[in-house]
Backbone as numpy.savetxt, mean C-alpha at the origin, in Angstrom:
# Nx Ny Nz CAx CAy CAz Cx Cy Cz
8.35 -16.54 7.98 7.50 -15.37 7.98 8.40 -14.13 7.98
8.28 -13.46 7.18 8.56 -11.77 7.20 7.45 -10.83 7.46
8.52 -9.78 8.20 7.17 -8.89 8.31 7.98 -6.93 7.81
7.35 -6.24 7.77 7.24 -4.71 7.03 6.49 -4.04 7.41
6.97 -2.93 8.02 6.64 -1.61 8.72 6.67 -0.27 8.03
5.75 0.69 7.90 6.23 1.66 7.31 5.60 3.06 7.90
6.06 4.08 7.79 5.07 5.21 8.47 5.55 6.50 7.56
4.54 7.09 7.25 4.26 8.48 6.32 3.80 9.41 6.93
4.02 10.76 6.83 3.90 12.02 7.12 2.62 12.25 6.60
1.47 12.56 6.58 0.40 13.25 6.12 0.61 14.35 5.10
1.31 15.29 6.33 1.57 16.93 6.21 2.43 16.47 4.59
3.44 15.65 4.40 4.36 15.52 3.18 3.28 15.18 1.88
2.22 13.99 2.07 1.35 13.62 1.52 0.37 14.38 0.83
-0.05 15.26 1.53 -0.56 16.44 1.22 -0.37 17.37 0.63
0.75 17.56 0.81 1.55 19.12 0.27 1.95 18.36 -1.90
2.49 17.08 -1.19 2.57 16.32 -3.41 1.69 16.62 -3.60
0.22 15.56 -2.81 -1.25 15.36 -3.48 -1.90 17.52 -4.20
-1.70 18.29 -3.58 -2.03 19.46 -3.52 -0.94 19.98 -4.60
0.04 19.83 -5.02 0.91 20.34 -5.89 0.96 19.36 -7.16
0.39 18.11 -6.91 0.71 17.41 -8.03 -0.29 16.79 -8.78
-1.79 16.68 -7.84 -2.80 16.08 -8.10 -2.79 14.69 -8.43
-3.86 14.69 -9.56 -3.67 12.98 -10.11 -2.80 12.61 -10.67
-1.54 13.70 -10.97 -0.15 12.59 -11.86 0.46 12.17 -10.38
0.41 12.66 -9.30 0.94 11.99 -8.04 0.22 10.54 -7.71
-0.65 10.91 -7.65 -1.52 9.50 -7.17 -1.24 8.18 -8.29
-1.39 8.52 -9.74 -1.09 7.68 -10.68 0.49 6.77 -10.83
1.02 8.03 -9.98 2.57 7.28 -10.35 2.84 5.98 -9.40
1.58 5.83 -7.96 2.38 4.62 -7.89 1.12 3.93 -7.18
-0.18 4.12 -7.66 -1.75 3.58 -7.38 -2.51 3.44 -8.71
-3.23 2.34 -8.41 -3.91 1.30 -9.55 -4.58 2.69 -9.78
-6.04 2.49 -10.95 -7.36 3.03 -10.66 -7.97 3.08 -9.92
-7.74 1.81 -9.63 -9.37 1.34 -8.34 -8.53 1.70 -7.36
-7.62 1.65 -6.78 -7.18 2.21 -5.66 -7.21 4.26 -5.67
-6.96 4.88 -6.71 -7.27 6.15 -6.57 -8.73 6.14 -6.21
-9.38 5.49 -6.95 -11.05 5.68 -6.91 -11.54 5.06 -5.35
-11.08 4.73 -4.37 -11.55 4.33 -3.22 -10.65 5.05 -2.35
-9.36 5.77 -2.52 -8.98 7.02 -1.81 -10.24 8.52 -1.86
-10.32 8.36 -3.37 -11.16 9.50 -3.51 -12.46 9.64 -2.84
-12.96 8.33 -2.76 -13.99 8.32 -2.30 -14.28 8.49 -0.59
-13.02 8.61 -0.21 -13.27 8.49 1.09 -13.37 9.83 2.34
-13.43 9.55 3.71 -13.90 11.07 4.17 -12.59 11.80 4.04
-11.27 10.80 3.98 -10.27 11.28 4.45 -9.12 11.06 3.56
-9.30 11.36 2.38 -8.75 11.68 0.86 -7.18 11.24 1.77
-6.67 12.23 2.32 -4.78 12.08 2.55 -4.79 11.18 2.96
-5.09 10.97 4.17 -5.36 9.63 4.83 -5.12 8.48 4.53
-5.94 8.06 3.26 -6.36 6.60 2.95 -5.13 6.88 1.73
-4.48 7.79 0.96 -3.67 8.04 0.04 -2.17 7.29 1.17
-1.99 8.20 2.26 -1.00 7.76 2.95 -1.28 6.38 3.25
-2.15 5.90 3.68 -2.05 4.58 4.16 -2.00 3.77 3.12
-1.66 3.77 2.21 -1.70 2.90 0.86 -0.25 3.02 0.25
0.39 4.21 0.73 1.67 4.90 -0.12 2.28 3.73 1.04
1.98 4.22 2.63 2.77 2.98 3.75 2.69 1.78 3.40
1.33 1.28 3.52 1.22 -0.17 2.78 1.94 -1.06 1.81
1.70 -0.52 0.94 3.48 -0.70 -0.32 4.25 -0.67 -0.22
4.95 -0.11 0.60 5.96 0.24 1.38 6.53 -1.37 2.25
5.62 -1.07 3.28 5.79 -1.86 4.09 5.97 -3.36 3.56
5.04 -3.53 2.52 5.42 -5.09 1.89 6.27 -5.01 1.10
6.83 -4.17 0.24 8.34 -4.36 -0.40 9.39 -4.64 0.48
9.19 -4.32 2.13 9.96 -4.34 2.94 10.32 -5.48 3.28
9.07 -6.29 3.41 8.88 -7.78 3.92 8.79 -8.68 2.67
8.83 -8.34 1.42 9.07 -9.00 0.88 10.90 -9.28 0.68
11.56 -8.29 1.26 13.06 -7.93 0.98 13.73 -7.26 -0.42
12.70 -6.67 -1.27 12.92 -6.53 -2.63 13.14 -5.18 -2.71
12.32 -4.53 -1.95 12.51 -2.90 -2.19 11.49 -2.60 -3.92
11.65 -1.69 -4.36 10.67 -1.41 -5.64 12.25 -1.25 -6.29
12.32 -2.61 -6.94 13.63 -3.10 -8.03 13.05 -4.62 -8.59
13.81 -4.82 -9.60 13.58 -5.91 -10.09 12.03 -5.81 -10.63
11.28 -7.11 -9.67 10.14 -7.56 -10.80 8.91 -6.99 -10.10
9.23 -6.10 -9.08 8.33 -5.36 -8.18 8.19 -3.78 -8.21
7.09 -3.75 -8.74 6.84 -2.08 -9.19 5.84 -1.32 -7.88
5.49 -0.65 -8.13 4.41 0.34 -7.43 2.96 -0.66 -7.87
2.29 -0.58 -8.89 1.41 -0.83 -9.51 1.73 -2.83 -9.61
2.56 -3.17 -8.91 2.82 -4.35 -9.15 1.44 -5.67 -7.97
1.42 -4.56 -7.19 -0.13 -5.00 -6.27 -1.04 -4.06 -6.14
-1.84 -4.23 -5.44 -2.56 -3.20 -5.49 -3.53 -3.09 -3.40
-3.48 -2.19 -2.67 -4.48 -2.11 -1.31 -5.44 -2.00 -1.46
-6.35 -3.12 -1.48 -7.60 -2.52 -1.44 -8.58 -2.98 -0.30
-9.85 -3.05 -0.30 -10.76 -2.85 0.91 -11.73 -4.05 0.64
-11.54 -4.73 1.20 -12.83 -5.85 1.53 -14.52 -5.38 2.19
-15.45 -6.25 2.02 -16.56 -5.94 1.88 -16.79 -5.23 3.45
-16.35 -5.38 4.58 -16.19 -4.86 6.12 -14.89 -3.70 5.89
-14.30 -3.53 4.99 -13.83 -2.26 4.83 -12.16 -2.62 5.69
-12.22 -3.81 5.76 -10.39 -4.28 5.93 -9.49 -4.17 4.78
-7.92 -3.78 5.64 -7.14 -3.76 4.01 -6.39 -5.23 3.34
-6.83 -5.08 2.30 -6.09 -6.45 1.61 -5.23 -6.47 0.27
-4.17 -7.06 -0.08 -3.13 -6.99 -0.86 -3.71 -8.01 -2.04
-4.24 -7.03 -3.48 -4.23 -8.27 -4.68 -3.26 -7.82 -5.58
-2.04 -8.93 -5.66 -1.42 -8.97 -6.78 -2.51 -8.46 -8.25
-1.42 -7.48 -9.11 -1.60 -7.17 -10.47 -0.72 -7.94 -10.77
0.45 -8.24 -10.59 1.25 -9.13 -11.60 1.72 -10.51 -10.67
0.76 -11.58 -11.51 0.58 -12.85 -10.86 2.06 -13.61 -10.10
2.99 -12.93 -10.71 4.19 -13.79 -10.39 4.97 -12.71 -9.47
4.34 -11.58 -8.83 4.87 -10.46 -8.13 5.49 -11.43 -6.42
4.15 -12.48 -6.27 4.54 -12.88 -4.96 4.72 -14.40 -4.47
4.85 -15.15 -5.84 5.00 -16.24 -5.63 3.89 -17.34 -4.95
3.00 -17.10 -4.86 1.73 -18.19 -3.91 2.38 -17.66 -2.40
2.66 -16.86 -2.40 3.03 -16.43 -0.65 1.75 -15.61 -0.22
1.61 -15.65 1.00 0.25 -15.14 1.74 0.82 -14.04 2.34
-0.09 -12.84 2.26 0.32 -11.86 2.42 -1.01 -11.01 3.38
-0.41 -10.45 4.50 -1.64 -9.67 5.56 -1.23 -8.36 5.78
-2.30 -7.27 5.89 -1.84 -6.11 5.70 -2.45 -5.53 6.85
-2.26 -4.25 7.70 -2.80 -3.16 8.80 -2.39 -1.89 8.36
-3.76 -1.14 8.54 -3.40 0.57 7.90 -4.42 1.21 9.13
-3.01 1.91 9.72 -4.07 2.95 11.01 -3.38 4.35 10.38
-4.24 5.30 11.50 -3.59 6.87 10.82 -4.65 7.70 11.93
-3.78 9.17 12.05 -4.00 9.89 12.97 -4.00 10.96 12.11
-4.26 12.02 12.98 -3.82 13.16 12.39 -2.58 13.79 11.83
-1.65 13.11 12.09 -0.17 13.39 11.38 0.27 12.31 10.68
-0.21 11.04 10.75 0.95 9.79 9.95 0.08 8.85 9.98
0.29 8.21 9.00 -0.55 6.73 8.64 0.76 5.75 8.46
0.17 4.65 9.13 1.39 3.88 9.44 0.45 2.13 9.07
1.61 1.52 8.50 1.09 0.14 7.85 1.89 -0.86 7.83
2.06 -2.24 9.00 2.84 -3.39 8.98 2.08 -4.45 8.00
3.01 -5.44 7.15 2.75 -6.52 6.70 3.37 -7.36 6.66
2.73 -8.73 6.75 3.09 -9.85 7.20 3.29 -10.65 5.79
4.30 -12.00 5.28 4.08 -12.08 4.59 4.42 -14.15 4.97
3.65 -14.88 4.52 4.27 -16.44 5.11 4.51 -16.99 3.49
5.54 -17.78 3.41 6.35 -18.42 2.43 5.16 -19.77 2.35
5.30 -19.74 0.56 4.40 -20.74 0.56 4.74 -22.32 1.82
3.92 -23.10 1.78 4.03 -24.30 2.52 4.15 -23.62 4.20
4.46 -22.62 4.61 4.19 -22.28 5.73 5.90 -22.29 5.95
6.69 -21.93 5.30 8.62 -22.24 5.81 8.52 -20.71 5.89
């Protein structure tokens, strides 16, 4: 098992999203992931906790965003109770490895650990 931690500034989040708009959000979020930031009460928020999220599993995956792992290479999204969950876009991004995600956030930082278990459970 590996695991990946990550924590983002809001205030930083904000200040791109506000200077850069949607070419910020595009450069490293699906569609459907802009479109369920947007939709939400807390636009930076759910932007930061998604920018952490990615983060955090490149971490635990040990890869960093190199090689065969992009931004757009998974995607955070929200299950029907509104939990966060990791679907591969590119089928061979994670190998059949199981992957668990957490996205909290305050008024200054959204912060996101993930877990990741090697197929067969090693």
């Amino acid at each position: 098992m590996e695991i990946g931690v990550d924590i983002v500034d809001l205030d930083r989040i904000e200040t791109l999203y506000t200077r850069y708009g949607m070419k910020f959000l595009q450069r490293f979020l699906t569609e459907e992931e802009i479109a369920l930031c947007l939709h939400k009460p807390q636009v930076v928020a759910s932007i930061a906790g998604r920018f952490a999220a990615k983060e955090a599993v490149v971490k635990a995956l040990g890869t960093g965003f190199s090689g065969d792992v992009h931004w757009k290479s998974f995607e955070i999204l929200n299950d029907e109770r509104g939990r966060p969950y990791v679907r591969p876009t590119d089928v061979h991004c994670f190998h059949g490895r199981s992957i668990k995600i957490s996205i909290a956030h305050d008024r200054r930082a959204a912060v996101a650990m993930s877990m990741i278990d090697e197929p067969g459970g090693k």
